[in-house]
C-alpha positions in Angstrom: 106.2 103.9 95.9 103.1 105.9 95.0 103.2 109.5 93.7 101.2 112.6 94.5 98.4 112.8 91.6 98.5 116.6 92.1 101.6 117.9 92.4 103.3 114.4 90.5 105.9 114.4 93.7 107.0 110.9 95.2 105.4 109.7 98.5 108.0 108.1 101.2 107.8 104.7 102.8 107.1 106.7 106.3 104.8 109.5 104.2 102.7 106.6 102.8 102.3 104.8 106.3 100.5 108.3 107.3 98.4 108.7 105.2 97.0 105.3 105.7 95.2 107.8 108.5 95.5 111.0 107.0 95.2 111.2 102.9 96.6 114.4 102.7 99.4 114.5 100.3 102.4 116.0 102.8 104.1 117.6 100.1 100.8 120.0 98.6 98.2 119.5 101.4 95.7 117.8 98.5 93.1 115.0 99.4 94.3 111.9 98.2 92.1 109.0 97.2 93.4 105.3 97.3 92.8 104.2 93.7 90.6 101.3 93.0 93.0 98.9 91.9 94.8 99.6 94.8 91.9 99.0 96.8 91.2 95.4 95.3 94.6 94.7 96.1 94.7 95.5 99.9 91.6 93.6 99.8 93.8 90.5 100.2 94.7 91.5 103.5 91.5 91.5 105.1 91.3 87.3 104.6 94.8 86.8 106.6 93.3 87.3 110.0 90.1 85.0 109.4 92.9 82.6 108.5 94.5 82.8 111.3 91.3 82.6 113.7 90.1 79.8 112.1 93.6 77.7 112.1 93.1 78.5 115.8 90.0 76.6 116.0 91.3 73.4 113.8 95.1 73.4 115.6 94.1 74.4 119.1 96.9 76.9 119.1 98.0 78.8 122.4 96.8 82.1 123.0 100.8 83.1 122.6 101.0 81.5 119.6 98.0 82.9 118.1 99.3 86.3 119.1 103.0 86.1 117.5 101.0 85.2 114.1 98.8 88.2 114.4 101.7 90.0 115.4 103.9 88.5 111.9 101.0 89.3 110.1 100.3 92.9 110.8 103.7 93.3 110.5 103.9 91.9 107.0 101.0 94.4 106.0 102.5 97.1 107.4 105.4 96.6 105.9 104.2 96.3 102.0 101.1 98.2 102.2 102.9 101.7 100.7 104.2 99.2 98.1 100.7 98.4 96.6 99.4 101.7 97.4 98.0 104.1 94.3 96.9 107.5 94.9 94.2 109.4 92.1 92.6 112.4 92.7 89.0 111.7 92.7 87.5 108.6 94.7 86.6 105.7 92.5 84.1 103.3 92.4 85.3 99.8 93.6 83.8 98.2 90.8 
Protein backbone atom coordinates (compact mmCIF):
# COMPACT_ATOMS: atom_id res chain seq x y z
CA UNK A 1 0.00 0.00 0.00
CA UNK A 2 1.44 3.45 -0.78
CA UNK A 3 2.60 5.98 1.95
CA UNK A 4 2.08 9.70 2.38
CA UNK A 5 5.45 11.28 1.02
CA UNK A 6 4.80 14.08 3.50
CA UNK A 7 3.85 13.16 6.58
CA UNK A 8 5.46 9.20 5.79
CA UNK A 9 1.78 7.79 7.16
CA UNK A 10 0.26 4.65 5.37
CA UNK A 11 -2.62 5.18 2.81
CA UNK A 12 -5.74 2.59 3.14
CA UNK A 13 -7.09 0.31 0.51
CA UNK A 14 -10.50 2.64 0.70
CA UNK A 15 -8.03 6.01 1.23
CA UNK A 16 -6.10 5.08 -1.96
CA UNK A 17 -9.42 4.33 -4.15
CA UNK A 18 -10.14 8.23 -3.33
CA UNK A 19 -7.63 9.67 -4.11
CA UNK A 20 -7.77 8.06 -7.52
CA UNK A 21 -10.19 11.51 -7.70
CA UNK A 22 -8.88 13.43 -5.06
CA UNK A 23 -4.89 13.44 -4.45
CA UNK A 24 -5.05 14.89 -1.21
CA UNK A 25 -3.35 12.85 1.31
CA UNK A 26 -6.38 12.30 4.00
CA UNK A 27 -4.17 12.14 6.82
CA UNK A 28 -2.18 15.90 6.31
CA UNK A 29 -4.38 17.51 3.49
CA UNK A 30 -0.91 17.58 1.08
CA UNK A 31 -1.14 17.26 -2.85
CA UNK A 32 -0.10 14.03 -3.74
CA UNK A 33 1.41 13.21 -7.15
CA UNK A 34 1.22 9.57 -8.68
CA UNK A 35 4.94 8.78 -9.13
CA UNK A 36 6.18 8.00 -12.54
CA UNK A 37 6.80 4.49 -12.16
CA UNK A 38 3.56 4.12 -10.87
CA UNK A 39 2.33 5.81 -13.79
CA UNK A 40 4.08 3.39 -16.43
CA UNK A 41 2.60 0.72 -14.48
CA UNK A 42 -1.24 1.68 -14.61
CA UNK A 43 -0.42 2.26 -18.16
CA UNK A 44 -1.07 -1.49 -18.64
CA UNK A 45 -4.59 -0.97 -17.95
CA UNK A 46 -5.44 1.32 -20.54
CA UNK A 47 -4.77 -1.73 -23.34
CA UNK A 48 -7.45 -4.21 -21.45
CA UNK A 49 -10.42 -2.48 -22.84
CA UNK A 50 -9.11 -2.22 -26.65
CA UNK A 51 -8.75 -5.90 -26.01
CA UNK A 52 -11.78 -6.58 -25.22
CA UNK A 53 -13.43 -4.30 -28.06
CA UNK A 54 -11.50 -5.79 -30.57
CA UNK A 55 -12.14 -9.65 -29.37
CA UNK A 56 -15.74 -8.37 -29.87
CA UNK A 57 -15.25 -7.76 -33.45
CA UNK A 58 -13.20 -11.19 -34.15
CA UNK A 59 -15.69 -13.48 -31.80
CA UNK A 60 -19.01 -11.69 -32.46
CA UNK A 61 -19.68 -11.70 -28.77
CA UNK A 62 -23.17 -10.63 -27.37
CA UNK A 63 -23.62 -7.31 -26.14
CA UNK A 64 -24.10 -9.21 -22.51
CA UNK A 65 -21.16 -10.88 -22.80
CA UNK A 66 -19.20 -8.06 -23.83
CA UNK A 67 -20.54 -6.20 -20.87
CA UNK A 68 -19.77 -8.94 -17.94
CA UNK A 69 -15.94 -8.61 -19.40
CA UNK A 70 -15.92 -4.94 -19.13
CA UNK A 71 -17.56 -5.38 -15.99
CA UNK A 72 -14.52 -8.31 -14.70
CA UNK A 73 -12.21 -6.02 -15.93
CA UNK A 74 -12.92 -2.79 -14.23
CA UNK A 75 -13.33 -4.70 -11.45
CA UNK A 76 -9.91 -6.29 -11.55
CA UNK A 77 -8.39 -2.65 -11.91
CA UNK A 78 -10.22 -1.42 -9.24
CA UNK A 79 -9.25 -3.86 -7.16
CA UNK A 80 -5.26 -3.71 -7.50
CA UNK A 81 -4.86 -0.30 -8.61
CA UNK A 82 -3.93 1.03 -4.69
CA UNK A 83 -1.56 -1.94 -4.92
CA UNK A 84 0.69 -0.39 -7.75
CA UNK A 85 0.02 2.95 -6.70
CA UNK A 86 3.29 5.34 -5.51
CA UNK A 87 2.81 8.68 -4.18
CA UNK A 88 5.97 11.57 -4.33
CA UNK A 89 5.56 14.91 -3.64
CA UNK A 90 6.34 16.75 -6.82
CA UNK A 91 4.86 15.62 -10.28
CA UNK A 92 7.30 13.82 -12.42
CA UNK A 93 8.05 13.64 -15.84
CA UNK A 94 6.68 10.35 -17.44
CA UNK A 95 9.84 9.83 -19.11
Amino acid sequence: MPTCQHCKKDITYKQTLKMIFRSKCPSCGVKQYASAASRKKSAIYAFLYPVIFFANVFFNFSWWITSLFILIVALIIFSTYPFIMEFSNEEEPFW
